[in-house]
C-alpha positions as CSV (number, residue, x, y, z in Angstrom):
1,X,-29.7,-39.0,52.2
2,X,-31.2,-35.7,50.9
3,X,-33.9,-33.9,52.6
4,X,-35.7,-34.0,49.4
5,X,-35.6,-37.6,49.2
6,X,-38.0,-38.8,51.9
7,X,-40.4,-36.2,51.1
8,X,-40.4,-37.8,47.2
9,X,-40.5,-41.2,48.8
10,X,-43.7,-40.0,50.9
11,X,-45.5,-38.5,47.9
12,X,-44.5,-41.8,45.9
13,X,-46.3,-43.6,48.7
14,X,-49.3,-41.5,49.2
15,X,-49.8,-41.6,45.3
16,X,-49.8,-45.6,45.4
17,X,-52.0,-45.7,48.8
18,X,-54.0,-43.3,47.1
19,X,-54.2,-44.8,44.0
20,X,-54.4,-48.5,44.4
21,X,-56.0,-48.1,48.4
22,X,-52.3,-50.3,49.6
23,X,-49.3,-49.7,51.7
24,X,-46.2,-49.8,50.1
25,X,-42.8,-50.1,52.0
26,X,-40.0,-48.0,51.7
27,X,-38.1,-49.9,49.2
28,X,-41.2,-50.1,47.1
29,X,-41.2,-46.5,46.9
30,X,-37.9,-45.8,46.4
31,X,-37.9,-48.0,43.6
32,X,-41.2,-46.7,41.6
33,X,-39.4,-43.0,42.9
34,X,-36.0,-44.3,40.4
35,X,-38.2,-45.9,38.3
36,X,-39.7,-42.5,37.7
37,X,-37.5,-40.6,37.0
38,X,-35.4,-42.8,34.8
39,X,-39.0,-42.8,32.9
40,X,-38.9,-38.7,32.8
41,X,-35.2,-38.6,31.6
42,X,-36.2,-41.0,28.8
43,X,-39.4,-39.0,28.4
44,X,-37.1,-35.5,27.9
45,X,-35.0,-37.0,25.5
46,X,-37.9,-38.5,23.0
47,X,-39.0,-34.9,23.0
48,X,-36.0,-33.1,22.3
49,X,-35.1,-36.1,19.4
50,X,-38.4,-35.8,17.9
51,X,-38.4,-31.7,18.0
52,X,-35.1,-32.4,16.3
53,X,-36.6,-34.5,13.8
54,X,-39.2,-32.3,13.0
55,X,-37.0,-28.9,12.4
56,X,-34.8,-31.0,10.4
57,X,-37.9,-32.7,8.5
58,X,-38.9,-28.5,7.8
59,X,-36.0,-27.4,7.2
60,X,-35.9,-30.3,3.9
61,X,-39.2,-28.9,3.3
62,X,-37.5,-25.4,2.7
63,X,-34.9,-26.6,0.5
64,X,-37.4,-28.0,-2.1
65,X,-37.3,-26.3,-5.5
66,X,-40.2,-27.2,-7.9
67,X,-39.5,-27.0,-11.5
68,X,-42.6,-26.6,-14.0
69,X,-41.8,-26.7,-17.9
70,X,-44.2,-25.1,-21.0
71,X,-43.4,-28.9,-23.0
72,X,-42.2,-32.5,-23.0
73,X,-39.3,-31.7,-25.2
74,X,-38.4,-28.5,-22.7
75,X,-38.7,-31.2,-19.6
76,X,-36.6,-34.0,-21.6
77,X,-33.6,-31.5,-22.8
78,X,-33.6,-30.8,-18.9
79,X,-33.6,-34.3,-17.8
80,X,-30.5,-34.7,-20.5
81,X,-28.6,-31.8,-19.2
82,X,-28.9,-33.0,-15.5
83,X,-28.3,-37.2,-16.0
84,X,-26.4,-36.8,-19.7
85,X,-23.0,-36.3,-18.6
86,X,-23.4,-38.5,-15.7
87,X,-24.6,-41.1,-18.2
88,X,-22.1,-40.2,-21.0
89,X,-18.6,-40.7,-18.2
90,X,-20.4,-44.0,-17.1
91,X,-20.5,-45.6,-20.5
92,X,-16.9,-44.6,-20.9
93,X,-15.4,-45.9,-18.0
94,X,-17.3,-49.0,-19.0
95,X,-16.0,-48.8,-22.3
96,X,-12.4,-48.4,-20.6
97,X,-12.8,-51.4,-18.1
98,X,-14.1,-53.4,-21.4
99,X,-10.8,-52.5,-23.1
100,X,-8.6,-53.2,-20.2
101,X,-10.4,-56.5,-19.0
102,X,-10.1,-57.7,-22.5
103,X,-6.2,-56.4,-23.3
104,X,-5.5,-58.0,-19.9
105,X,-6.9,-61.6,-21.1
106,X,-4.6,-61.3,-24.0
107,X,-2.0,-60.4,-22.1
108,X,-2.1,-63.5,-19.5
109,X,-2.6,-65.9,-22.9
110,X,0.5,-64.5,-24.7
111,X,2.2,-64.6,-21.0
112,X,1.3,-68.2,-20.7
113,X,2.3,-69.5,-23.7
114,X,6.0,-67.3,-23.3
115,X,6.2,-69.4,-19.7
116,X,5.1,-72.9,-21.3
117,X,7.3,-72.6,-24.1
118,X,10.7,-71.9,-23.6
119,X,11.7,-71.6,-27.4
120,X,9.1,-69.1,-28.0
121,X,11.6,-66.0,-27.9
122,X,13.7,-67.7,-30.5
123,X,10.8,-67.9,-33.1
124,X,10.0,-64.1,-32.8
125,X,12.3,-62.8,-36.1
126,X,10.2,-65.6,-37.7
127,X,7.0,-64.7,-36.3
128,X,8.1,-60.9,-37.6
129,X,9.4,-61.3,-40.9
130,X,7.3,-64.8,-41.9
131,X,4.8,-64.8,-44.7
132,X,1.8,-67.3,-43.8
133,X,-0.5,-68.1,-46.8
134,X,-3.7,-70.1,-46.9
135,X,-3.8,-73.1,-49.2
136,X,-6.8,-75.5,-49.2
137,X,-8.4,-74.1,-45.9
138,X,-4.7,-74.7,-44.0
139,X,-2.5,-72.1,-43.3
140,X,1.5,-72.2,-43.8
141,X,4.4,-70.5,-43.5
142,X,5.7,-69.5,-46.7
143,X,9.4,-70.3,-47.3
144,X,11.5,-70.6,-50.4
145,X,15.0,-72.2,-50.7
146,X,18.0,-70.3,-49.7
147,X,19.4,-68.2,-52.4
148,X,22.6,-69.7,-54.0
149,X,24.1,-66.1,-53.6
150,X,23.5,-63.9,-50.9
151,X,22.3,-64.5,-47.1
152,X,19.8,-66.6,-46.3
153,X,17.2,-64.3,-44.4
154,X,15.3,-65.7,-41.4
155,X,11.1,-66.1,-42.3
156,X,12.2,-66.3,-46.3
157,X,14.6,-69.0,-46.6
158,X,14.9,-72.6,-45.8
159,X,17.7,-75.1,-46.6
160,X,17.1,-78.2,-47.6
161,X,19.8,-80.9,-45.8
162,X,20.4,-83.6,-48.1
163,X,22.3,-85.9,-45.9
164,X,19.5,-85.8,-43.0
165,X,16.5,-85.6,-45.5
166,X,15.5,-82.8,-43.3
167,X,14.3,-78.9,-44.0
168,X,16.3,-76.4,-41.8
169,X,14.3,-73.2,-41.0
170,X,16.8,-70.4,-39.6
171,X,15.9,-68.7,-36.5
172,X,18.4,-66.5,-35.7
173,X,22.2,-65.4,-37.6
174,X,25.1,-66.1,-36.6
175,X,25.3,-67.0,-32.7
176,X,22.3,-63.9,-32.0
């Protein structure tokens, strides 16, 4: 044990007997001694956190910059200059995501419909070259018979099977 120790336990103990007019063991004071100083230590560091806090609070202080203008109009074109191109990037990249979300929806449709229908690749010269008319609020694709000379030309031309009572709409030439 230090030799400081027992005289801090003694002053502890005089301060109490003083105080309160009671004895108090050793224990006792050795305990309101720690107490004590864990209290100080806790104490020392409040003060140094809130003389931290209050150089940093003056230190913000400094760093203010007031701004007086001679008009509204001088105060608005000022307020534009500082949020305008903040506000002018925003609405593009909303804008962009707008595009994007929307070009991306289309995407997954077309996407779908290539996955559910197998054929769909074969129907794309068609789909290309096709006229599609409107007649009494329906629309169709516009063929005409195959040319009795010449190649019949895929989204023009149908032929007309006799035997099968059936009309044949070419998709693709030869074995493309």
């Amino acid at each position: 044990m230090n030799n400081a120790e027992p005289n801090r336990l003694t002053q502890t103990r005089g301060k109490y007997a003083a105080k309160y007019g009671h004895e108090i063991d050793d224990w006792s004071a050795m305990f309101l001694t720690e107490t004590q100083e864990h209290f100080q230590n806790l104490e020392n560091r409040v003060q140094k956190s809130i003389a931290a806090i209050d150089r940093a609070a003056l230190e913000l202080k400094g760093r203010k910059r007031f701004l007086q203008f001679q008009d509204r109009s001088q105060a608005l074109f000022y307020g534009l200059g500082v949020s305008g191109p903040y506000s002018i990037v925003g609405i593009v990249i909303s804008v962009l995501f707008y595009i994007l979300i929307r070009h991306g929806q289309q995407y997954v449709e077309r996407q779908r419909i290539l996955d559910e229908y197998q054929n769909a690749p074969a129907y794309r010269q068609i789909m290309e070259q096709g006229k599609i008319i409107e007649y009494e609020k329906m629309l169709y694709l516009q063929l005409a018979p195959k040319p009795r000379k010449g190649e019949v030309q895929i989204g023009k031309h149908y032929i007309y099977d006799t035997q099968g009572k059936r009309v044949l709409v070419p998709l693709s030439l030869g074995g493309r």
